[in-house]
N, C-alpha and C positions, 0 to 999 in steps of 0.2 A: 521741446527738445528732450530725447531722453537722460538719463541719467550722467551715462558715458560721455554725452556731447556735450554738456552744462561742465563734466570736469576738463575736458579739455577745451572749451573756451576760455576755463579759469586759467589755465597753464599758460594760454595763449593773451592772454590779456596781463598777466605780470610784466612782460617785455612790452607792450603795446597802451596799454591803458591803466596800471599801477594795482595797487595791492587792494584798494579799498574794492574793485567791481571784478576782480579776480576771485576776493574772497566771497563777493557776492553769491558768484558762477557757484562757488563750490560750498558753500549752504545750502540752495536749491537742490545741489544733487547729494550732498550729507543728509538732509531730510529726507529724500526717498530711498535713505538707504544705503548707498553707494559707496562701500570702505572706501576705495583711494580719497575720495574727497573727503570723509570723518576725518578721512588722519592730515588732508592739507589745510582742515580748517581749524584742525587741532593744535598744526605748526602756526598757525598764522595767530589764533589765541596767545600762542606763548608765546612767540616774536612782537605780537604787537603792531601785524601786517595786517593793515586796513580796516583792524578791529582794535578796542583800548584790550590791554592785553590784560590777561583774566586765566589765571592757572587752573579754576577750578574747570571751567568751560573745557580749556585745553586739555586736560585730562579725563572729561565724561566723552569728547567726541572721539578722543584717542581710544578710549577703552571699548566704545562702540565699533570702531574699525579692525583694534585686536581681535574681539569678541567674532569679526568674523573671518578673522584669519588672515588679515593685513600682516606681513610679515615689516612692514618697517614699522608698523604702531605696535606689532609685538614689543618688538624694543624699546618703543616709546612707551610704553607704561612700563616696561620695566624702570626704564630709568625716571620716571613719575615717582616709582614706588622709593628706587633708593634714595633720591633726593629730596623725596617729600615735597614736589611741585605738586599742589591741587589734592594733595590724599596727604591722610598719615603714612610716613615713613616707616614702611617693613620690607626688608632684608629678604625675608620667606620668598612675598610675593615678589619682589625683584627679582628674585633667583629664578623664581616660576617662569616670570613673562620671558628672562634673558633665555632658559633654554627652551621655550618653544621655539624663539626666533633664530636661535644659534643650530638646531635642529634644521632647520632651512635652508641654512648656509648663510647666514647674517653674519658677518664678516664682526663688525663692531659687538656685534650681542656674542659671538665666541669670544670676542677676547674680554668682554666683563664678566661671562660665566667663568672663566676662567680666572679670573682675579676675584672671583667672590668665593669661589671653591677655595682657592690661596689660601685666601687669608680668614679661610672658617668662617665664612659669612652664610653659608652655607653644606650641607654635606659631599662630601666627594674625597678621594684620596688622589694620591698627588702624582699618580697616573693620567688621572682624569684632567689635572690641572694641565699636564704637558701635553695631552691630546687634544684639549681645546687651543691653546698656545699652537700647536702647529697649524689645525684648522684654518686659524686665522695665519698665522705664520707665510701660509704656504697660499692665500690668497694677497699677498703682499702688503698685510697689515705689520708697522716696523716696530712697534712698541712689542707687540706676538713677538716678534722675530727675533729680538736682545733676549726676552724673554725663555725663547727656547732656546738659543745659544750658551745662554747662562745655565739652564737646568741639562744640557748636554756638557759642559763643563764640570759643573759637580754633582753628577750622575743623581738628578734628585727626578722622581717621577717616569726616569729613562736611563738606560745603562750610560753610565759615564764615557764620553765619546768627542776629543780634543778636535779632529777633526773635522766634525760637525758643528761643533762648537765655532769651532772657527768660519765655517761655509755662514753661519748664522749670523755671524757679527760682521762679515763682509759686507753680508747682504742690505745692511743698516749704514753701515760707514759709507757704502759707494751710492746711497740713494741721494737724491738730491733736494732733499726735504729740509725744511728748516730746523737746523739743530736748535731750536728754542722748543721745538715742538714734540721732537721724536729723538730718542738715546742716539744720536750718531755719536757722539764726543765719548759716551760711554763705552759705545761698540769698538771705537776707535783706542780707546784705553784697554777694553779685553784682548784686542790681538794684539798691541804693543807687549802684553802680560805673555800670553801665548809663545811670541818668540823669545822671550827672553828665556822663558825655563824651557822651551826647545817642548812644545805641548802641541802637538797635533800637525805640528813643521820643525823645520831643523830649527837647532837652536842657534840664533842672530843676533846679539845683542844689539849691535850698528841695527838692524829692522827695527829692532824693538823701542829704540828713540825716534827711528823716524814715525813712528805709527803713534810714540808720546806726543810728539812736536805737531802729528797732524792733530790730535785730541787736543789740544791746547789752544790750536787758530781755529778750529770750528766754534769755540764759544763766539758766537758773533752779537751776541742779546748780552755782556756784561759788558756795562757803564764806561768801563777804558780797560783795554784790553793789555793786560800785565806781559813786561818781556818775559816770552817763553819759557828761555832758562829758567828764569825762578819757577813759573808754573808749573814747569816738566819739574825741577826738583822736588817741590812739596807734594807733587802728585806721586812720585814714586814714593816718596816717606816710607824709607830705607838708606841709610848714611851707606851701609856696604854697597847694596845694589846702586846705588847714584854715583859710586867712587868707580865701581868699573865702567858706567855710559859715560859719566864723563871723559873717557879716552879718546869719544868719535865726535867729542866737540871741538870745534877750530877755536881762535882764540878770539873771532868778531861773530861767534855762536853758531856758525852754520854746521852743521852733520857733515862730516867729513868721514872720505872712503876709509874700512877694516884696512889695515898696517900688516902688509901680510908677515 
């Protein structure tokens, strides 16, 4: 069989026949060569998929498939290099591997080039940090997307711009991804902030608690979830600000309509 066909028997024998003759398939075709299969054998090294898992292996056969322009092993050795799986840990070449991959449209690899630029992990100005943020942003990566709503917010890397700011944090608040995983609760707290000082929409103070109260029930991943009230109050922590939303609270907590 050639190369090609030995990697998709492996694909095809994961659902059918298990990891161990999956990974088989795609050693036969990793040794003659065959990026896709370096980098499935290299995932199966670090998982631990029908092979005893071996970071060093995982990262020589990943670095074999980078090497020929595997764009998801790009990013696999990028992040090899940041987290020191199977190599010593360098920052440089992390940043190297993530923008070859991020250059391709590597959704994941834009938004760590972007956080490596951030936070000086590498060179770039903070231009460059909001232009990868959107990249990813704008392929519906939602960490990118608070990300860029926040630096349209306080004009950092991009003209300051409330509106978009806002289009940003929507975009994260209405996805249906698990807030343990991805800033909804956050997003959800930026446009409660939004209405209240009247930034990028009219000014709402009644919006601005319901948009607290929704940031409060999205934590769904803490131990026992605290009545609202209190949480909405220490989240705002501002005695002024808490003294005028408490007008649209009822007296059994619910948000109750503006008094015209």
């Amino acid at each position: 069989m050639t190369p090609e066909e030995l990697y998709q028997k492996g694909l095809e024998a994961y659902h059918k026949e298990g990891d161990k003759v999956a990974c088989s398939y795609f050693r036969q075709a990793a040794e003659q060569g065959y990026a896709p299969a370096q980098h499935e054998l290299a995932t199966c090294y670090y998982n631990g998929n029908g092979v005893e898992r071996d970071m060093f292996l995982s990262f020589m056969w990943e670095m074999k498939a980078a090497e020929q322009g595997c764009t998801d092993a790009e990013y696999g050795v990028g992040c090899c290099y940041a987290d020191g799986d199977g190599v010593e840990m360098d920052d440089h070449e992390a940043a190297k591997w993530f923008r070859k991959a991020a250059e391709k449209g590597h959704v994941e690899a834009q938004y760590e080039l972007a956080e490596y630029i951030e936070y000086g992990y590498c060179d770039g100005a903070p231009q460059e940090t909001f232009d990868w943020y959107k990249r990813a942003a704008d392929q519906g990566h939602l960490d990118s997307a608070f990300r860029v709503g926040w630096m349209y917010k306080y004009g950092i890397g991009t003209a300051c711009d409330y509106e978009k700011a806002m289009k940003y944090f929507r975009i994260v608040a209405r996805s249906k991804a698990d807030a343990f995983d991805y800033p909804i609760e956050d997003s959800m707290r930026e446009i409660g902030w939004l209405y209240y000082y009247g930034q990028g929409v009219e000014k709402d103070e009644r919006m601005a608690l319901v948009w607290f109260k929704r940031s409060v029930e999205e934590i769904q991943h803490y131990p026992k979830r605290y009545e609202w009230y209190e949480k909405v109050k220490s989240l705002v922590n501002n005695a002024t600000i808490w003294e005028c939303l408490k007008k649209y609270i009822g007296k059994n907590g619910e948000i109750i309509e503006k008094k015209k």
